[in-house]
C-alpha positions as CSV (number, residue, x, y, z in Angstrom):
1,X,-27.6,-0.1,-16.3
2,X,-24.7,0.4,-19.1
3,X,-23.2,-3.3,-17.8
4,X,-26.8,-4.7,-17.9
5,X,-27.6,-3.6,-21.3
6,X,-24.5,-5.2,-22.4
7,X,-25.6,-8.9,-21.0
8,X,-28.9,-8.7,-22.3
9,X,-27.5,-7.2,-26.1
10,X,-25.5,-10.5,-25.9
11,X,-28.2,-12.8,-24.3
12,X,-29.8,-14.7,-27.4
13,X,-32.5,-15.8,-24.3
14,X,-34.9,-14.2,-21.9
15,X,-32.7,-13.4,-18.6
16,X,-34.8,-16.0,-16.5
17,X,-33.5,-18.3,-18.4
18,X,-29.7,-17.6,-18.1
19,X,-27.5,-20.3,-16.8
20,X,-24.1,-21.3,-15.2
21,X,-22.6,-21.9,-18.4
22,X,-24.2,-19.0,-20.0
23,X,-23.0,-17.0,-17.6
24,X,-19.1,-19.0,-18.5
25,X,-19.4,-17.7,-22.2
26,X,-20.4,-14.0,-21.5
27,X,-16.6,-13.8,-19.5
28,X,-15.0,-15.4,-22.4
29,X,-16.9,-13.3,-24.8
30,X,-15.8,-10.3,-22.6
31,X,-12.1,-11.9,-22.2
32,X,-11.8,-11.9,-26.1
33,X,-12.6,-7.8,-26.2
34,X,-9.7,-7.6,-24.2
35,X,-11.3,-6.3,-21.1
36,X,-9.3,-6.1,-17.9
37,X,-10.4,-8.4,-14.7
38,X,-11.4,-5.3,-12.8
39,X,-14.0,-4.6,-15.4
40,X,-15.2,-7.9,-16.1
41,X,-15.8,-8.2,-12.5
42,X,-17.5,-5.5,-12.2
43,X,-19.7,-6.6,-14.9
44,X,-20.8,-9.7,-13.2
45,X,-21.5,-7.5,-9.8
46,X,-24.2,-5.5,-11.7
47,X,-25.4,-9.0,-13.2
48,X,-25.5,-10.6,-10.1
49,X,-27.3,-8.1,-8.1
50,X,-30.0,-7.4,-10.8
51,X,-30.6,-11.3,-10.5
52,X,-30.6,-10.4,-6.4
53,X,-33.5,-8.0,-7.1
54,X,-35.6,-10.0,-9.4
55,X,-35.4,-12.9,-6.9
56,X,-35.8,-11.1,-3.6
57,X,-37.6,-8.1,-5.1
58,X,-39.8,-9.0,-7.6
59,X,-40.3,-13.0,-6.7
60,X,-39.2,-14.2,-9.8
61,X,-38.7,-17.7,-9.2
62,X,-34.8,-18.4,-10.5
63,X,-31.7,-19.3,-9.6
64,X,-28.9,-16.4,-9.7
65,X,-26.8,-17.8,-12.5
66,X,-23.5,-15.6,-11.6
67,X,-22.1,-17.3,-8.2
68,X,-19.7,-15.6,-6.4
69,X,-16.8,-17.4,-7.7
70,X,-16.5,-16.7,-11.2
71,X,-14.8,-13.5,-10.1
72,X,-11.7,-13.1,-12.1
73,X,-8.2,-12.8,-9.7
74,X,-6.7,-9.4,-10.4
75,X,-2.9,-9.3,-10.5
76,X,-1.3,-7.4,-7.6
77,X,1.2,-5.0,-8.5
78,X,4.7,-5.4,-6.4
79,X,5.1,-2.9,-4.4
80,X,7.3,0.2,-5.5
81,X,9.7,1.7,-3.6
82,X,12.8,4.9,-4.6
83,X,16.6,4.2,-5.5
84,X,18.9,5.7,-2.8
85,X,19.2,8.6,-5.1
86,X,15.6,9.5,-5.3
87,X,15.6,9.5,-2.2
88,X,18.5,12.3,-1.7
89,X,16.6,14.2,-4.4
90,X,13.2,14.5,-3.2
91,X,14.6,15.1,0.6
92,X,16.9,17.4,-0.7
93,X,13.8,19.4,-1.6
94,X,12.2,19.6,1.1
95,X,12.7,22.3,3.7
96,X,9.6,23.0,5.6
97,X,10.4,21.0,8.9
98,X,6.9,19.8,9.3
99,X,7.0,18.3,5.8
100,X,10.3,17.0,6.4
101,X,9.3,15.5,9.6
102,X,6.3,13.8,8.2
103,X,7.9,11.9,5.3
104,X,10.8,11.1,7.2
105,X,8.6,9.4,9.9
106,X,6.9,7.4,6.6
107,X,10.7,6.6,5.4
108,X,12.3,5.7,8.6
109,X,9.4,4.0,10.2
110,X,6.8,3.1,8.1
111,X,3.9,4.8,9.4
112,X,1.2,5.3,6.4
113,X,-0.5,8.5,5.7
114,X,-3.2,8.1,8.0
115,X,-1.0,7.5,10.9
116,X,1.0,10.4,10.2
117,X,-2.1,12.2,10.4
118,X,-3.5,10.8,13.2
119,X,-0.4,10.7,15.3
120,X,-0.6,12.7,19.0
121,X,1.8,14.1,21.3
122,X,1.5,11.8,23.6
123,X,2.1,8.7,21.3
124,X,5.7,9.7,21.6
125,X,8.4,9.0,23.6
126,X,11.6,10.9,22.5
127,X,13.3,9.4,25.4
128,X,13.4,5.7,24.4
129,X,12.6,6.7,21.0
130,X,9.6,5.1,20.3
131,X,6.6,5.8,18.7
132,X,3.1,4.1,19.5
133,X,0.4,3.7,16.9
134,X,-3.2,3.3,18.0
135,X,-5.6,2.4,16.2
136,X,-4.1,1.4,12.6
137,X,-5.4,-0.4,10.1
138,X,-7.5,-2.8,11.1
139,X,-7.6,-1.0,14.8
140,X,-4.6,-2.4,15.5
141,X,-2.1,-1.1,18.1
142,X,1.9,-1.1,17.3
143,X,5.2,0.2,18.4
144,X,7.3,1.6,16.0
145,X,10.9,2.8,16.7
146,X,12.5,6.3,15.7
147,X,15.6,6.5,13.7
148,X,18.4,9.0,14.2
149,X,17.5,11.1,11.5
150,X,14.0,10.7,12.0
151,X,14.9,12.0,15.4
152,X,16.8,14.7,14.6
153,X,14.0,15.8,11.9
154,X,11.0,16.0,14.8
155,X,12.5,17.3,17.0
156,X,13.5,20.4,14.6
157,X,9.6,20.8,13.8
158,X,8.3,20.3,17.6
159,X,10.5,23.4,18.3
160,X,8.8,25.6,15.7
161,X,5.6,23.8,15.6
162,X,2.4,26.6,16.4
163,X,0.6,26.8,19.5
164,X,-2.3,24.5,19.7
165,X,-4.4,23.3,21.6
166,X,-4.8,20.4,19.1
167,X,-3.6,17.0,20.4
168,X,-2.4,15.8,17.0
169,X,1.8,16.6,16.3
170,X,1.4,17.9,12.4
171,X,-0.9,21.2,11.9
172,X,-1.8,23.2,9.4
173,X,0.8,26.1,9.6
174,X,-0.9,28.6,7.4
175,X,-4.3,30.4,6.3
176,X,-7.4,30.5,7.9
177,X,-6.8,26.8,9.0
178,X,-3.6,27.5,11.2
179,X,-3.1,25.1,14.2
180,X,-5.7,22.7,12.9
181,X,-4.5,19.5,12.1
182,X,-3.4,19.0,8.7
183,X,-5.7,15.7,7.0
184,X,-4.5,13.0,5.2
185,X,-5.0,14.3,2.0
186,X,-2.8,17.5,3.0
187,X,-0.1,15.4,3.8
188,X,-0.8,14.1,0.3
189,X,-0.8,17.1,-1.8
190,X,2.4,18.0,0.0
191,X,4.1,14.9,-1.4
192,X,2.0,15.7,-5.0
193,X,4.2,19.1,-4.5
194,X,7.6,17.6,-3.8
195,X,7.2,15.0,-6.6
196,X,6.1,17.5,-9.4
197,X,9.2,20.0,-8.1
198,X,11.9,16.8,-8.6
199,X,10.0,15.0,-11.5
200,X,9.7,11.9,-9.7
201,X,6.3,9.6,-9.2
202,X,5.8,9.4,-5.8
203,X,3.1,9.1,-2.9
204,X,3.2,9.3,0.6
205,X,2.9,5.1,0.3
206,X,6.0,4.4,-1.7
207,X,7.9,5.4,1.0
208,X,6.7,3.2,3.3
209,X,7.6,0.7,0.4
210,X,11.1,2.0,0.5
211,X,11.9,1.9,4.4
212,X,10.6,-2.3,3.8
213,X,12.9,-2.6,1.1
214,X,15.6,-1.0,2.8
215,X,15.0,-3.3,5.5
216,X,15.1,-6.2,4.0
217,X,18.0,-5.4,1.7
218,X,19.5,-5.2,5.3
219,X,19.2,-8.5,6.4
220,X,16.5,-7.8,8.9
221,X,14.0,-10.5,9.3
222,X,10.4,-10.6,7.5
223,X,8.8,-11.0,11.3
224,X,10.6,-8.1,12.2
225,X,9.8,-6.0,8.8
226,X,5.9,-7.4,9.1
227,X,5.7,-6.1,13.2
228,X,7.1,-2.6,12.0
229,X,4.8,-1.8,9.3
230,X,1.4,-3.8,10.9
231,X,0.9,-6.5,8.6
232,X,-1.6,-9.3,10.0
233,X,-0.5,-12.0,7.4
234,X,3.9,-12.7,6.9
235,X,2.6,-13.3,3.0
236,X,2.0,-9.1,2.3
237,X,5.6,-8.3,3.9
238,X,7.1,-11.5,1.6
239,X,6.0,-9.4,-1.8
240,X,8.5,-7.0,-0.9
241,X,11.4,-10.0,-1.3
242,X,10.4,-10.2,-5.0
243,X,11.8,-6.2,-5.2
244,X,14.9,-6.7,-3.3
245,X,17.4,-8.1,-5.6
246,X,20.4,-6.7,-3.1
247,X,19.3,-9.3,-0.3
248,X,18.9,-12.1,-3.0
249,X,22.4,-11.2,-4.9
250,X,23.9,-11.6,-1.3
251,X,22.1,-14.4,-0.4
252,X,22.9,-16.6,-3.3
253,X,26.8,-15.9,-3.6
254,X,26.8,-16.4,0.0
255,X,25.1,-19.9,-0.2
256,X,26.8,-20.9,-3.6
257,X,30.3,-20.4,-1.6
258,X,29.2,-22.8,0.6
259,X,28.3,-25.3,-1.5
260,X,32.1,-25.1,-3.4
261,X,33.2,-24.8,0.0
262,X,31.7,-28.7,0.4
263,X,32.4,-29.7,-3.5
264,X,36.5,-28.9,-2.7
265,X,36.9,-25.2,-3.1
266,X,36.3,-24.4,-6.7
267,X,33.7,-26.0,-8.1
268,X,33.1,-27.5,-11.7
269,X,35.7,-25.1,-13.0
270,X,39.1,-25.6,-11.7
């Protein structure tokens, strides 16, 4: 109601008559208060769907003047992901094995929160070191490999891990909740924990980020990178090539050597 008080303040016309063009002005007159694109579009949803009602609802006899395509595009942060050092740090602080086990398993393999969370004892096989993930995003089914230290770091919590008869691996290993399985948001206000004790913004996402990056920065291939971490189109694993300036530094003095290589040796400057 705030949104559509707003367009009709600002419409010098009854609201049948709105038009395309009219329609143009009020996102220019809302561009030039410096809105951002998420607000603006929400905006024109309230808009559009009052016109929805009066046309389907009430039977008013007009043409929705917002079509679907005046939504503004909304810039998509690059994804973040931790320095080697960070890393160190915020591991360093963690020395609950569960916790440790989880966010490693993020780190080293890419599995998202819910994954984590969702992830059962018979989804792994220590022995050829592979994890299988069922049912990801978009109820898609992967394989996803385990690290050394990853290794190493499950295997620690399995040992101490309380009897359960839950199926899921991480539980909730204290209070009235004990042997439960932990939710996602537990496994996120454990990471809100470690990244308030080290000083360092970070979420359970970021370190999924971080194992792509890492990836990448060692010359593994996008089709690889994108298998490993789920993604259905190559173009959401390529955004991480715009953060990983190691891979481009290498890239480029290895091609430019090359091309002196061809030129004589030296170059331009001999």
């Amino acid at each position: 109601m705030n949104t559509l008080s707003h367009f009709v303040l600002w419409l010098d016309k009854p609201i049948e008559e709105a038009t395309n063009k009219k329609i143009l002005r009020y996102i220019d007159y809302l561009l030039d208060k410096k809105l951002k694109p998420k607000t603006i579009n929400s905006h024109l949803d309230s808009i559009r769907g009052f016109y929805e009602y009066l046309i389907r609802e009430e039977e008013v006899a007009i043409i929705n003047p917002v079509k679907h395509g005046y939504a503004l595009r909304m810039s998509r942060p690059l994804p973040k992901h931790l320095r080697d050092e960070e890393i160190t740090v915020l591991f360093d602080s963690i020395k609950a094995h569960r916790d440790k086990a989880m966010f490693t398993l993020m780190l080293r393999c890419g599995i998202r929160v819910e994954e984590v969370a969702n992830l059962t004892l018979n989804a792994i096989d220590l022995k050829r070191r592979k994890i299988y993930v069922y049912n990801g995003k978009g109820n898609k089914d992967r394989v996803v490999y385990i690290s050394r230290d990853s290794y190493n770091t499950l295997v620690k919590y399995l040992r101490v891990r309380p009897s359960s008869r839950a199926k899921k691996i991480f539980l909730v290993d204290k209070g009235a909740c004990r042997g439960k399985p932990i939710s996602v948001r537990g496994i996120q206000k454990r990471m809100e924990y470690y990244a308030r004790k080290v000083g360092l913004k970070v979420s359970c996402h970021h370190l999924r980020h971080t194992m792509a990056t890492q990836l990448l920065n060692a010359d593994a291939d996008l089709v690889t990178i994108q298998d490993l971490l789920g993604h259905t189109r190559i173009k959401t694993t390529q955004r991480y090539c715009k953060v990983s300036n190691l891979k481009v530094e290498r890239d480029y003095f290895k091609a430019m050597e090359l091309v002196m290589e061809k030129m004589g040796g030296e170059g331009f400057m001999t």
